[in-house]
C-alpha positions in Angstrom: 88.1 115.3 82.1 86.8 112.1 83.6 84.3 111.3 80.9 87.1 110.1 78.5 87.8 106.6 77.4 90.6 106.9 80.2 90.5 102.6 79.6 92.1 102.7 76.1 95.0 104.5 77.9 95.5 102.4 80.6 95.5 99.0 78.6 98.0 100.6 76.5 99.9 101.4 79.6 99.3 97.4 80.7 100.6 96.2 77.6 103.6 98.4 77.5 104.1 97.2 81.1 104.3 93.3 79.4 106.4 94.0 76.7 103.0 93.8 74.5 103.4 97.0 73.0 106.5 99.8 72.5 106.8 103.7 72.5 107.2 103.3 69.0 104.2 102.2 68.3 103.1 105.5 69.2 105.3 107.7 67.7 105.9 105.3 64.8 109.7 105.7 64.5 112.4 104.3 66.3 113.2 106.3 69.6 116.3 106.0 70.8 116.5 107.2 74.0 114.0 104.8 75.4 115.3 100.9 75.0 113.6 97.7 76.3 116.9 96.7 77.8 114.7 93.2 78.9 114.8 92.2 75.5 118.6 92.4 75.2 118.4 90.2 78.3 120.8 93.5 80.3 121.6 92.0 83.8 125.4 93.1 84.2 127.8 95.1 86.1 127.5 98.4 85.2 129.6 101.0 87.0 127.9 104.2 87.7 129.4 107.8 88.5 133.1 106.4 88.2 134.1 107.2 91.6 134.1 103.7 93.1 134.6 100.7 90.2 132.8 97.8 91.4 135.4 95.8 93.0 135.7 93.7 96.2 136.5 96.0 99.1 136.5 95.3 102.5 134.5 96.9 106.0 131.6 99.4 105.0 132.7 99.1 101.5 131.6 95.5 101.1 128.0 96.0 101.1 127.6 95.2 97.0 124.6 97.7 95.3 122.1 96.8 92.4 120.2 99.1 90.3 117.0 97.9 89.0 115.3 99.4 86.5 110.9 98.4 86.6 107.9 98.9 84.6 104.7 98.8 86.7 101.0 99.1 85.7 99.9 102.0 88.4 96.2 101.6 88.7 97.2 97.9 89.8 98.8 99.6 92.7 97.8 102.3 95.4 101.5 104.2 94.3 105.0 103.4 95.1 105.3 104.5 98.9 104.2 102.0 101.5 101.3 102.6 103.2 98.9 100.9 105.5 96.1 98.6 104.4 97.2 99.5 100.4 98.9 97.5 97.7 101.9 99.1 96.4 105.1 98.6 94.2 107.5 99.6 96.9 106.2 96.9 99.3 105.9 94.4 96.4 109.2 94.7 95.5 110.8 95.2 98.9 109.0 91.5 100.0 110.2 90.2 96.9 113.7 91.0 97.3 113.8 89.8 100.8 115.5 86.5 100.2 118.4 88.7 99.5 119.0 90.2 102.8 122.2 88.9 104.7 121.7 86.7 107.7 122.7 89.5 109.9 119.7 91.8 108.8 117.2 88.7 108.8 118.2 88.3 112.3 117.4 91.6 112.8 114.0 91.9 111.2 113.0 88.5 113.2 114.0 90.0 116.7 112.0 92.5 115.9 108.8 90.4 114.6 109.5 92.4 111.4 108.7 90.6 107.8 111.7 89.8 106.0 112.1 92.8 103.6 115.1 94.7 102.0 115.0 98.5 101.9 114.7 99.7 98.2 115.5 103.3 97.1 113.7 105.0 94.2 114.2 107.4 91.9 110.7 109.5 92.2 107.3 108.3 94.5 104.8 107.8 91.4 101.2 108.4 93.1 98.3 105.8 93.0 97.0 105.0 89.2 100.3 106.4 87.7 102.1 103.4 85.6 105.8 103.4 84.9 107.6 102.5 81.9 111.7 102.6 83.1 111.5 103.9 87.2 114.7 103.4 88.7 115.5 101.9 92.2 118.2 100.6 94.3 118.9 97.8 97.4 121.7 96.9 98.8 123.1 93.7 100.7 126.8 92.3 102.1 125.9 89.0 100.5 128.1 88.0 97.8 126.3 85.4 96.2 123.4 87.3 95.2 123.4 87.9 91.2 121.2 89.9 88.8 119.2 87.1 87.0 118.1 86.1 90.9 116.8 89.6 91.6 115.0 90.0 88.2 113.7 86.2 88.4 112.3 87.1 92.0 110.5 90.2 91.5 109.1 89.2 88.1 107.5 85.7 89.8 105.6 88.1 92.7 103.1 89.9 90.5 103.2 88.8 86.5 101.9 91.1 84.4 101.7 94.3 86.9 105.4 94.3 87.3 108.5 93.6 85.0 112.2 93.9 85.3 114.2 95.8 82.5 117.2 95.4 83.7 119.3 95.0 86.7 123.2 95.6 87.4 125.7 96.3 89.9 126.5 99.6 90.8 128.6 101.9 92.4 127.9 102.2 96.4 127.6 105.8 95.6 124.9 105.5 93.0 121.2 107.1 94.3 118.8 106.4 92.3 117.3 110.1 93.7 120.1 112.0 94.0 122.6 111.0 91.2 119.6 111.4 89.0 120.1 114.5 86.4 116.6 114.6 84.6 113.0 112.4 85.0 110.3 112.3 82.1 107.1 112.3 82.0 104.4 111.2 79.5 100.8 112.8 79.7 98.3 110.8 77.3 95.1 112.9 76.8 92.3 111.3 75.3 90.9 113.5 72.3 87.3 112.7 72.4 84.5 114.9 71.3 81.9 115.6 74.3 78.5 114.2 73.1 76.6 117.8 73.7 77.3 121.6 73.8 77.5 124.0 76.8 77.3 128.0 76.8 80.4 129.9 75.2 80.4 132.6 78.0 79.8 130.0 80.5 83.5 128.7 79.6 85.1 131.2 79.0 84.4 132.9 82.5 85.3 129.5 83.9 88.7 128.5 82.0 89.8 132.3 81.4 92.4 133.0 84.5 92.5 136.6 83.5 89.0 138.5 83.5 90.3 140.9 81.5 90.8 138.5 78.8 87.2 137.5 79.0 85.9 138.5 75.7 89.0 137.1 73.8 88.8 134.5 75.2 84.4 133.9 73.8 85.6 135.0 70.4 88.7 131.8 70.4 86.3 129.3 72.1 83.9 130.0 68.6 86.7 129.4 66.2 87.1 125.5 65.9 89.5 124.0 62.8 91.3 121.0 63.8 90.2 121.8 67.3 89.1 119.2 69.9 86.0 119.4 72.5 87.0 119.6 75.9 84.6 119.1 79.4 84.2 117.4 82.4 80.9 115.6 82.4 77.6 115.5 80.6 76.2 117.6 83.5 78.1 120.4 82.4 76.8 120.9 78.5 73.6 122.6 77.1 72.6 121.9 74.1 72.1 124.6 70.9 75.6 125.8 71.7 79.5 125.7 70.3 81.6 122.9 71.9 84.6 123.6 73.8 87.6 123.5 71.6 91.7 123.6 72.1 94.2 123.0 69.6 97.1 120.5 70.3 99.3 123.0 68.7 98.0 126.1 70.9 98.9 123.6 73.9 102.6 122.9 72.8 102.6 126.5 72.2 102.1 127.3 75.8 104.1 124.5 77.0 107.5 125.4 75.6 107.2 128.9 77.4 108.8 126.4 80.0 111.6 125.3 78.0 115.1 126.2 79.5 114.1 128.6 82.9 114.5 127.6 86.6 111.2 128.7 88.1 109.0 127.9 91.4 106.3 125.8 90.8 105.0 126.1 94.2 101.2 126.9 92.3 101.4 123.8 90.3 102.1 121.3 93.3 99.8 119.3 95.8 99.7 117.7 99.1 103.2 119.1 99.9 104.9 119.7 103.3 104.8 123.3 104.4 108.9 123.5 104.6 108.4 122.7 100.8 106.5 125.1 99.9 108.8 128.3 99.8 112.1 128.9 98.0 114.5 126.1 96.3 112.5 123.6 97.2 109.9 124.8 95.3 111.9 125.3 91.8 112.5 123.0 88.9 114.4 123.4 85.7 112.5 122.0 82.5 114.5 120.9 79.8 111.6 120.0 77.3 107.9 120.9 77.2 105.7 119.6 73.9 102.6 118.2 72.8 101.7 116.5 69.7 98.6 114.6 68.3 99.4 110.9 68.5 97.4 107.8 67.8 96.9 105.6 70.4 97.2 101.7 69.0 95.4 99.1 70.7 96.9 95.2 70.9 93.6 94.2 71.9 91.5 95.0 69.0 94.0 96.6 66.5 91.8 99.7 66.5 93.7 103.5 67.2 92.6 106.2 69.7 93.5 109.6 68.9 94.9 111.0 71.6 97.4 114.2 73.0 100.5 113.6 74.2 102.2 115.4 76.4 106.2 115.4 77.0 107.9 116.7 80.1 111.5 116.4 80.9 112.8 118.1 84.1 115.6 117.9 86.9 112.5 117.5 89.3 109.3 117.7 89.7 107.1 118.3 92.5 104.0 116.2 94.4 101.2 116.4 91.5 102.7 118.9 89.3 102.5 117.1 85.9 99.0 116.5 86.3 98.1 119.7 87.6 100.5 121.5 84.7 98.6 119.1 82.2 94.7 120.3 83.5 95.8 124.1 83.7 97.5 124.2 80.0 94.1 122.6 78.6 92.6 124.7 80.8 94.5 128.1 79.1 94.3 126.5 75.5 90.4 126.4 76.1 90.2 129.9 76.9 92.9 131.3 74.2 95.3 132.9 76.4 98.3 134.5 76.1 101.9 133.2 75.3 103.0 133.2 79.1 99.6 132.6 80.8 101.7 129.8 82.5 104.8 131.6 83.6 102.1 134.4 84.8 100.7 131.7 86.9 103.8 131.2 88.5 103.3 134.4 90.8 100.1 133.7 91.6 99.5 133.6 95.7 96.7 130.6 95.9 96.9 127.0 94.5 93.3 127.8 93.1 94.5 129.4 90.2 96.0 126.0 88.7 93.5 124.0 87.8 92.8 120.6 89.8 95.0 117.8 88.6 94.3 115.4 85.9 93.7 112.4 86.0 96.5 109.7 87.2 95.3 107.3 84.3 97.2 109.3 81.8 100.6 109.6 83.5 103.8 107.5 83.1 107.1 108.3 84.3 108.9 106.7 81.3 112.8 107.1 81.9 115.6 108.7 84.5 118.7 110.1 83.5 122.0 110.0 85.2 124.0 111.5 81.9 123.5 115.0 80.9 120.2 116.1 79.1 119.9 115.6 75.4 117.6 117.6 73.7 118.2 115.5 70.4 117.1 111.9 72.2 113.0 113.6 73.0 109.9 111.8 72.1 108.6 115.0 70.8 111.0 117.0 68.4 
């Protein structure tokens, strides 16, 4: 999957991230569940959850909340989460926002030869290389002078062009940007480029078929190839006289919307997790929507398109890795024609190994959270 022109995706995540380029320029149609809210200039109160108005109160209560909402270019950052010796988005915007603390905190921080940082909340830890269209976090101080066009003015100054604000607004104490969230999704852009050379049909079908039994069904689909698209890893792994690899965009969506609607352990489809998180609820997520389409990719740079699969995932959660491991293993399955449910049968599979490796992080972008109920009528893909 690495030999792709991985670059036209990312500079169309960069300009996205500058307000270059839109969604719709994608999809060609107005979308309206996804909104630049920084073009409407959005930095209000907005109360969230209804419990608490935002009001003056008094004691614990004071402490005043904002909800920011970011766009970030990932492979300008080594992820979200803080981390020794790497650049990241939390500690960009955590530095950024540390004008903002109240002198009581500042003191604090000093005695403690401590930088002078707030502590910011976020909606889902994106990995290194994965960009971000609409992630949502949260700080809070007991200052009262602090207002929205300060914040957004602050964190837009500390890295133009890798970071912007959408919006910010003043929430609700009880808003989480984690935990009040109701749904997160995803975008997977996948590069539709022919591989320059040919590799041996039963060579790829042993190697992308996850049922044995399936092996020669799987040859004879790997030989069929209208409005199909090649498919490899490297040069290295092609032999020439030989059909290409091929997959269908609609065999992919096909597979995908088995997902649609069920509550089911990914467990196989996640990395890198803790052990406690790797048996029973923590394990399962609810997808609301699974598609793919055939988009073209436009290009501000050079005005030239990039055809390209994209890949929609809505869900209450996701786990470390999953998208891009759900992404490799349903290319993976389209390759080798399998059945219907090869995905749900994966599900119950007893080693990681029989998901593929993930994707790359180029193609990912968490574009949006939502705290109001999920919409089925408000997808990118129909």
């Amino acid at each position: 999957m690495s030999a792709r022109p991985w670059q036209k995706v990312v500079e169309f995540y960069s300009e996205m991230v500058k307000g270059q380029s839109k969604l719709e320029d994608m999809f060609q149609r107005e979308i309206p569940t996804i909104q630049d809210e920084a073009e409407a200039k959005e930095y209000s109160v907005e109360p969230e959850l209804g419990s608490f108005p935002v009001e003056d109160r008094t004691g614990r209560w004071a402490r005043v909340t904002f909800k920011i909402v970011l766009s970030y270019h990932g492979p300008s950052f080594g992820g979200w989460q803080k981390q020794p010796g790497l650049n990241t988005v939390q500690e960009m915007v955590e530095r950024s926002l540390g004008k903002f603390v109240d002198d009581k905190k500042a003191q604090q921080l000093k005695d403690r030869n401590l930088p002078l940082e707030c502590c910011a909340l976020v909606a889902g830890r994106t990995d290194k290389g994965v960009s971000a269209f609409q992630q949502v976090c949260s700080f809070y101080t007991w200052r009262k002078d602090v207002n929205v066009e300060d914040i957004a003015d602050a964190i837009n100054s500390i890295t133009p062009g890798m970071i912007r604000v959408v919006s910010v607004t003043k929430v609700s104490r009880e808003f989480h940007p984690n935990f009040s969230a109701k749904w997160r999704r995803y975008m997977y852009i996948f590069p539709l480029e022919q591989v320059q050379g040919w590799q041996h049909i039963e060579d790829v079908a042993d190697k992308y078929c996850s049922d044995s039994n399936q092996l020669n069904q799987c040859t004879e689909n790997l030989i069929e190839g209208n409005n199909a698209y090649a498919v490899g890893n490297s040069k290295e792994d092609v032999v020439p006289g030989n059909k290409p690899i091929r997959f269908e965009v609609s065999k992919v969506n096909h597979l995908l919307r088995q997902l649609e609607g069920k509550l089911l352990s990914y467990k196989m489809f996640a990395r890198d997790t803790k052990p406690s998180r790797n048996i029973g609820p923590p394990t399962e997520c609810f997808v609301y929507h699974a598609r793919a389409i055939e988009v073209s990719l436009p290009s501000a740079k050079d005005g030239k398109h990039t055809q390209t699969m994209c890949i929609e995932l809505v869900a209450n959660r996701f786990l470390r890795k999953m998208v891009r491991v759900l992404v490799s293993t349903v290319i993976r399955e389209a390759v080798a024609g399998a059945d219907e449910d090869a995905l749900l049968k994966l599900m119950d599979a007893t080693c990681r190994r029989a998901t593929a490796p993930p994707a790359p992080p180029d193609g990912l972008c968490l574009v949006n959270v939502g705290y109001e109920e999920f919409d089925p009528k408000r997808c990118l893909i129909p």
